[in-house]
C-alpha positions in Angstrom: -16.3 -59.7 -55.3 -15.9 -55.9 -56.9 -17.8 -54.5 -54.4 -17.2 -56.8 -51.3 -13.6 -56.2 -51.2 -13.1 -53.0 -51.8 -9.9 -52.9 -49.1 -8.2 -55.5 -51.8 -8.5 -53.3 -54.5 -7.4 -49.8 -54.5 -8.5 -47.1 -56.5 -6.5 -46.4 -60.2 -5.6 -43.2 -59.1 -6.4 -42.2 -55.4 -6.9 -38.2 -55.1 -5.4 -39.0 -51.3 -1.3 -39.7 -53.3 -1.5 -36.1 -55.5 -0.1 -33.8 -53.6 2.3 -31.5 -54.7 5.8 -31.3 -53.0 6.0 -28.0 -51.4 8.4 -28.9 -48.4 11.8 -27.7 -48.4 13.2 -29.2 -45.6 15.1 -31.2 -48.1 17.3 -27.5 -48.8 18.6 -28.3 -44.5 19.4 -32.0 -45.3 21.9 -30.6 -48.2 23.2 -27.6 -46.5 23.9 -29.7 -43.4 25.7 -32.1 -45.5 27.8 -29.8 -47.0 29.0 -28.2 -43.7 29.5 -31.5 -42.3 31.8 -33.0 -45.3 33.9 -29.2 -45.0 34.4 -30.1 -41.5 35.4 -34.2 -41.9 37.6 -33.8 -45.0 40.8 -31.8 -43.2 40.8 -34.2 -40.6 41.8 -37.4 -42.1 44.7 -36.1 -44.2 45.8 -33.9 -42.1 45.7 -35.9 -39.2 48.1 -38.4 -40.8 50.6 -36.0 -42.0 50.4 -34.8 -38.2 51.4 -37.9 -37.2 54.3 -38.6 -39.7 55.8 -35.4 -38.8 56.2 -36.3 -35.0 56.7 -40.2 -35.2 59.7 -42.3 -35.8 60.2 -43.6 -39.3 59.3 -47.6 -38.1 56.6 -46.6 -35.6 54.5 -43.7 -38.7 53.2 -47.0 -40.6 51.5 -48.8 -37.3 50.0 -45.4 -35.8 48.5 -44.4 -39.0 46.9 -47.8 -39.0 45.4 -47.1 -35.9 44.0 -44.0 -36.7 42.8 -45.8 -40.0 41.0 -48.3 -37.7 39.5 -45.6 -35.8 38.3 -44.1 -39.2 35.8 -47.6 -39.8 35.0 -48.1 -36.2 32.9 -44.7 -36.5 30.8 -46.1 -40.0 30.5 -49.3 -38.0 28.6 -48.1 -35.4 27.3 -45.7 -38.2 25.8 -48.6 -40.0 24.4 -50.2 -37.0 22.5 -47.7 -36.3 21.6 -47.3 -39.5 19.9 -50.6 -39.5 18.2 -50.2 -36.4 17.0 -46.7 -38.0 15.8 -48.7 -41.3 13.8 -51.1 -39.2 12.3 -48.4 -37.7 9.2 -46.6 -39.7 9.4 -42.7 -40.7 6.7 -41.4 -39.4 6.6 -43.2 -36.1 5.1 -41.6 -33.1 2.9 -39.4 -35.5 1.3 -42.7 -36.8 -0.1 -46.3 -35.1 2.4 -48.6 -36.9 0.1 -51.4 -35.8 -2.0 -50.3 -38.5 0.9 -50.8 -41.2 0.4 -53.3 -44.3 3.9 -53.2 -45.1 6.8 -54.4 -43.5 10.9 -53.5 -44.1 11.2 -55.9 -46.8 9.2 -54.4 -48.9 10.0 -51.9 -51.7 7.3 -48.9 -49.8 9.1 -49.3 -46.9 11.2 -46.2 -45.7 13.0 -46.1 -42.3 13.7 -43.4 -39.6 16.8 -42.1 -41.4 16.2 -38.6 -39.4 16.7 -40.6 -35.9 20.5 -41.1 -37.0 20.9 -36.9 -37.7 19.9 -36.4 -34.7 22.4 -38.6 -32.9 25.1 -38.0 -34.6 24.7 -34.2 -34.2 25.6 -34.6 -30.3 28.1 -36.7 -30.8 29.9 -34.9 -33.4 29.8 -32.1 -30.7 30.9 -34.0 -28.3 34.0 -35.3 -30.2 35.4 -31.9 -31.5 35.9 -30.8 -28.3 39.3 -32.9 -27.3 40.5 -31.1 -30.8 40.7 -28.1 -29.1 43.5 -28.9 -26.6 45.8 -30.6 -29.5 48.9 -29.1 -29.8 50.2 -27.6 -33.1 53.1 -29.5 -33.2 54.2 -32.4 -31.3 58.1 -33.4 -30.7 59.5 -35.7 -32.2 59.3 -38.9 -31.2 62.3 -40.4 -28.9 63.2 -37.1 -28.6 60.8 -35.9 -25.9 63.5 -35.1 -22.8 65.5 -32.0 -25.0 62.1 -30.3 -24.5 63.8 -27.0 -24.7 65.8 -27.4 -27.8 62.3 -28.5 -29.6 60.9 -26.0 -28.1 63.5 -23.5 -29.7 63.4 -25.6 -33.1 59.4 -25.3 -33.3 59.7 -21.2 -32.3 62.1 -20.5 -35.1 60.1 -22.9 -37.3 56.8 -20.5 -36.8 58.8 -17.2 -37.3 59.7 -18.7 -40.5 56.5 -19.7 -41.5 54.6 -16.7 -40.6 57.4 -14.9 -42.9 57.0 -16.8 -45.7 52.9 -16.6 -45.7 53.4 -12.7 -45.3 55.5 -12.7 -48.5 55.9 -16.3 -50.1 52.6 -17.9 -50.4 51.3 -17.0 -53.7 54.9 -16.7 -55.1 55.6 -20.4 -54.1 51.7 -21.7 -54.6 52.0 -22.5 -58.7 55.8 -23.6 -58.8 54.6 -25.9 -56.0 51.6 -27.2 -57.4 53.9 -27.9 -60.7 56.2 -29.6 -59.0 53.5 -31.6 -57.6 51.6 -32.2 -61.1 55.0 -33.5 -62.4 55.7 -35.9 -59.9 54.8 -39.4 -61.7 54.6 -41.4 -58.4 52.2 -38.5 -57.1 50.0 -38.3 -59.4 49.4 -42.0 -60.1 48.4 -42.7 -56.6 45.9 -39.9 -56.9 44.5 -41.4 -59.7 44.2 -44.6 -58.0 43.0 -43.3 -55.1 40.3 -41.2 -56.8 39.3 -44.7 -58.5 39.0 -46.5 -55.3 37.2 -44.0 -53.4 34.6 -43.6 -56.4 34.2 -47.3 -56.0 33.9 -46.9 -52.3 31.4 -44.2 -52.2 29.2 -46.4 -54.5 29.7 -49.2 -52.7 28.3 -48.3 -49.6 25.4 -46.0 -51.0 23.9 -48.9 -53.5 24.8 -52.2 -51.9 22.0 -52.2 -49.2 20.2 -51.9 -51.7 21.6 -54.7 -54.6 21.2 -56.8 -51.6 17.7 -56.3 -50.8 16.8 -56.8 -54.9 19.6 -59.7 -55.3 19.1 -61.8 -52.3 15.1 -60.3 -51.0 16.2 -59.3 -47.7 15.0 -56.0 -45.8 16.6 -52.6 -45.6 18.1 -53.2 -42.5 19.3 -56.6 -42.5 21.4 -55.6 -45.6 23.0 -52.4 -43.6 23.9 -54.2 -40.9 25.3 -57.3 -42.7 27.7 -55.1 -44.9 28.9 -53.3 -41.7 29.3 -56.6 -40.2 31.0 -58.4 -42.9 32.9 -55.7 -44.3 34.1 -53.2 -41.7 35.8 -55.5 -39.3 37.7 -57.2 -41.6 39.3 -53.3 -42.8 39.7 -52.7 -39.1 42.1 -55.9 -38.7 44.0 -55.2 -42.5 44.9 -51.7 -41.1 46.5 -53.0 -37.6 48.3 -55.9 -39.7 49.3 -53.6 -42.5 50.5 -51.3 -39.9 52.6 -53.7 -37.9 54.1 -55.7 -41.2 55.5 -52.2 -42.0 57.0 -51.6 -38.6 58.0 -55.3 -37.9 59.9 -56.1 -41.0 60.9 -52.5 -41.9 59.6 -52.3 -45.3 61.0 -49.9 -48.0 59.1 -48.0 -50.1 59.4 -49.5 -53.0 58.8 -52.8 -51.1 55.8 -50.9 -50.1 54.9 -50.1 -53.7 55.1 -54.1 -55.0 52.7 -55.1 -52.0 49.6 -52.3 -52.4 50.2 -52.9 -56.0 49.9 -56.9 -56.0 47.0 -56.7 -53.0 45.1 -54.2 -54.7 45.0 -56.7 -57.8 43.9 -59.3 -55.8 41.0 -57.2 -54.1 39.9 -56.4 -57.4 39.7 -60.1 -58.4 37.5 -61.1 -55.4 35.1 -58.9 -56.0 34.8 -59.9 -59.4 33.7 -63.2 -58.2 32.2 -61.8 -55.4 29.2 -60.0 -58.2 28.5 -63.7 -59.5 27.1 -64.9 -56.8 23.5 -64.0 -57.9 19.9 -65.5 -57.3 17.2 -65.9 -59.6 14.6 -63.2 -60.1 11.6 -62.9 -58.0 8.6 -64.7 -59.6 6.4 -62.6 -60.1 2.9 -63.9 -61.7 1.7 -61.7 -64.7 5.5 -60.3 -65.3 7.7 -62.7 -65.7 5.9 -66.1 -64.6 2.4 -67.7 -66.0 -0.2 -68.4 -63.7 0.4 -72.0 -64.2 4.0 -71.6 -62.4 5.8 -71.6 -65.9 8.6 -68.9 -66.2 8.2 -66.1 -68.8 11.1 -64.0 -70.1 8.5 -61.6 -72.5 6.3 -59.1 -70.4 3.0 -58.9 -71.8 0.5 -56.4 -69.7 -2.5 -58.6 -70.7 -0.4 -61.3 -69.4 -1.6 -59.5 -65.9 -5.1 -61.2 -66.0 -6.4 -64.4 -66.3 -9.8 -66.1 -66.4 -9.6 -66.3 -62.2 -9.3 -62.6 -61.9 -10.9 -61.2 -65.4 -14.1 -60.4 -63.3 -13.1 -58.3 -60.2 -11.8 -55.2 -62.0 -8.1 -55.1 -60.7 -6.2 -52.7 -61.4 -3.3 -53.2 -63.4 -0.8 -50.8 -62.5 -1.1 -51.2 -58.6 1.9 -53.1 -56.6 0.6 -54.5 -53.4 2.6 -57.8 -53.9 1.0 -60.9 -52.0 2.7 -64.3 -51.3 0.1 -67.1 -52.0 0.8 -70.6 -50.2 2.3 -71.7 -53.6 5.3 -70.4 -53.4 4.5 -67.4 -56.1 4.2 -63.6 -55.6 1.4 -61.6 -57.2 0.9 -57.8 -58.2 -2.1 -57.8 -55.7 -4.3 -59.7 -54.2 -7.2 -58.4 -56.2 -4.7 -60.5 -59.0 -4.7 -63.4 -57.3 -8.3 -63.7 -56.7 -8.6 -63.5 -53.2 -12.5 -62.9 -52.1 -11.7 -62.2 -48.5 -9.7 -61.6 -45.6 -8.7 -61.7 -42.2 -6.6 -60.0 -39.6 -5.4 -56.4 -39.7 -2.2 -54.3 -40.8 1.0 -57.0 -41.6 -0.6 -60.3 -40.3 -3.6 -59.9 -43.0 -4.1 -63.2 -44.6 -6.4 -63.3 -47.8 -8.2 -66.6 -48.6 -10.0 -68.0 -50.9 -7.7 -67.0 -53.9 -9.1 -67.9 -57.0 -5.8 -67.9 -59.1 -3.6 -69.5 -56.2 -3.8 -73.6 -57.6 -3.0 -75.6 -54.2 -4.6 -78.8 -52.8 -5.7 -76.7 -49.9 -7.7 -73.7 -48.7 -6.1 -71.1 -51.3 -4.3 -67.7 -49.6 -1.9 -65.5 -49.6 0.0 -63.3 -46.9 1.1 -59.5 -47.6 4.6 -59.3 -49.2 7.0 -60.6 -51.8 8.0 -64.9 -51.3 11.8 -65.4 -50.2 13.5 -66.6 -52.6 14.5 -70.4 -51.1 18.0 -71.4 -49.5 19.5 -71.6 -52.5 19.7 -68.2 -52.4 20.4 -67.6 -48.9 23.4 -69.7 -49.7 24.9 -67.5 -52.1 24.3 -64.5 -50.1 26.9 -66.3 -47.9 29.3 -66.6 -50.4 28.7 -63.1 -51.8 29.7 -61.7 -47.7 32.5 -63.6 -47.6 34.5 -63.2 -50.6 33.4 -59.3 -49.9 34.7 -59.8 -46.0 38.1 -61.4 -47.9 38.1 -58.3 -50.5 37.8 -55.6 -47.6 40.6 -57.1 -45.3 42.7 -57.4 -48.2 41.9 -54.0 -49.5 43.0 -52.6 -45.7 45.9 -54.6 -46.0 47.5 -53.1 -48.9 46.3 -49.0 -48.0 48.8 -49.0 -44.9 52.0 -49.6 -47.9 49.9 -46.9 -50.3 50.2 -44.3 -46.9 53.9 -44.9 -46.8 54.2 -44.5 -50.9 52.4 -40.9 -50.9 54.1 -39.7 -48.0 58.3 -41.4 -48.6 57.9 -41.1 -52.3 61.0 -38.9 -52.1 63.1 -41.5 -50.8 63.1 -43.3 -54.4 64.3 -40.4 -55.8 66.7 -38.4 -53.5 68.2 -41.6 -51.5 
């Protein structure tokens, strides 16, 4: 067995995985990152204090919903590519993927994520270039026909401007700020929203993966389930948020009670949303026997057993095989599996020593799914994260309308 099967065994430390890094294309990934975020951040809060500058006081609440629902439309399509990127090896084209032993559900696996880069680069081009014609300032809504008195209004307003940067702008710049840092109402929703975008930004870089360890699906089935559970439902909160504000003319301290009351609700969902969790993956020689009993205490000589204490395995490789059982070894070396048949992910091992079944004994490359049980709870997980997300949307259209009228509470 130790030297007939040499391809189930591989070596303690192959010479062929030291190599030093000495690339630095890693130096373009972070520049290119930091260009792009200088060039997204303006555009979002700007963008909506454009709009409330030209829009009617019922109509600000609906369009900045839109433009809202614009903002998740973009990571939709983001994340759908994303997943078809994931799916999709790294190094394909330079390598016959035919020849693969993994596949995207296991741990090894890493996706095209430079195929997305690419795309987005042209479109990112390609979108900038209606920002050009934009106006600076727009009239006023309902207003449109005295084009010549706005027209006046929005000359004198840039004479007055352009005199107070010449001599104003860092006389004014610390009272301003001040004022600003003394605001209560200000400051609080920039705490809150500092909180919820931290949350945010977590979210949607480690959730692909506590899916994949939580509920054993691949890569890319957990990107594209999060973009289609999740974004939607913010997409619909925005437009609804928006049109509750403009339908039923809601004050801002109306405005206030509801983000306030949502948000708390939001919060609770995805509480319960987190205990809808699956059982470990059994894993012999970790944390179950080779009898099928569950273990809680790793012990490393646990790893071997008298069907596998002659072939020399190494203990320290993960090359995880599903034998017909239902449990997952380290490797098949582990599982005593003497030979083999078929090449890259349809290999099948046989005649596995360690695997106890009525019939012929094998095992197939990658981790066991955890049973519907599990697949079940993953369901509930999506929607009471679908419910969260809507209701999260539903309440930021009232938090807009807080940060930009919070004057009205104190000077009407």
């Amino acid at each position: 067995m130790e030297n007939g099967t040499q391809i189930l065994r591989p070596t303690q430390d192959p010479s062929e995985c030291t190599k030093e890094v000495k690339s630095l294309m890693w130096v373009y990934v972070l520049v290119g990152n930091i260009v792009r975020g200088m060039g997204e951040t303006p555009i979002l809060p700007l963008g909506i204090s454009y709009i409330e500058d030209f829009a009617k006081f019922e109509n600000s609440p609906l369009y900045i919903g839109l433009v809202e629902t614009g903002a998740i439309i973009g990571p939709l399509i983001g994340l759908l590519l994303a997943s078809f990127c994931a799916n999709v090896y790294v190094d394909t084209g330079s390598v016959n993927t035919d020849d693969l032993i993994i596949t995207p559900t296991d741990t090894r696996w890493v996706g095209a994520w430079w195929f997305g880069f690419l795309i987005c680069a042209g479109v990112n081009v390609l979108t900038a270039i209606p920002f050009f014609f934009l106006p600076n300032t727009l009239p006023k809504e309902g207003l449109e026909n005295n084009a010549d008195i706005i027209k006046n209004e929005n000359e004198d307003k840039q004479k007055e401007e352009v005199k107070k940067e010449k001599y104003g702008i860092t006389k004014d710049f610390l009272p301003f700020m001040k004022s600003l840092s003394c605001n209560p109402i200000y400051m609080l929703f920039i705490l809150v929203s500092v909180i919820q975008f931290n949350a945010f930004v977590n979210m949607i870089s480690f959730m692909p993966k506590y899916l994949e360890q939580q509920y054993g699906i691949s890569s890319s089935d957990a990107i594209f389930l999060m973009g289609i559970y999740n974004l939607p439902p913010i997409c619909i909160g925005y437009i609804i948020g928006g049109l509750i504000m403009k339908k039923f003319k809601i004050t801002v301290k109306q405005a206030a009670h509801i983000g306030c009351w949502l948000s708390l609700l939001e919060y609770l969902l995805y509480f319960l949303s987190f205990l809808m969790t699956c059982e470990n993956f059994s894993v012999v020689g970790i944390n179950t026997s080779y009898e099928g009993i569950p273990q809680d205490l790793y012990v490393e000589n646990d790893i071997f057993a008298d069907c596998n204490v002659d072939c020399n395995c190494p203990s320290k490789i993960w090359d995880p095989v599903c034998g017909n059982n239902g449990l997952s070894y380290l490797s098949a070396c582990l599982a005593g599996c003497e030979t083999s048949t078929g090449t890259g992910i349809n290999m099948v091992f046989q005649n596995c020593s360690c695997i106890q079944t009525s019939g012929n004994s094998s095992a197939v490359l990658g981790l066991c799914d955890k049973g519907r049980d599990c697949s079940l709870m993953l369901q509930y997980f999506l929607i009471l994260s679908a419910m969260s997300s809507f209701i999260y949307s539903l309440a930021a259209i009232p938090g807009y309308m807080v940060l930009l009228r919070y004057k009205i509470i104190f000077f009407i």
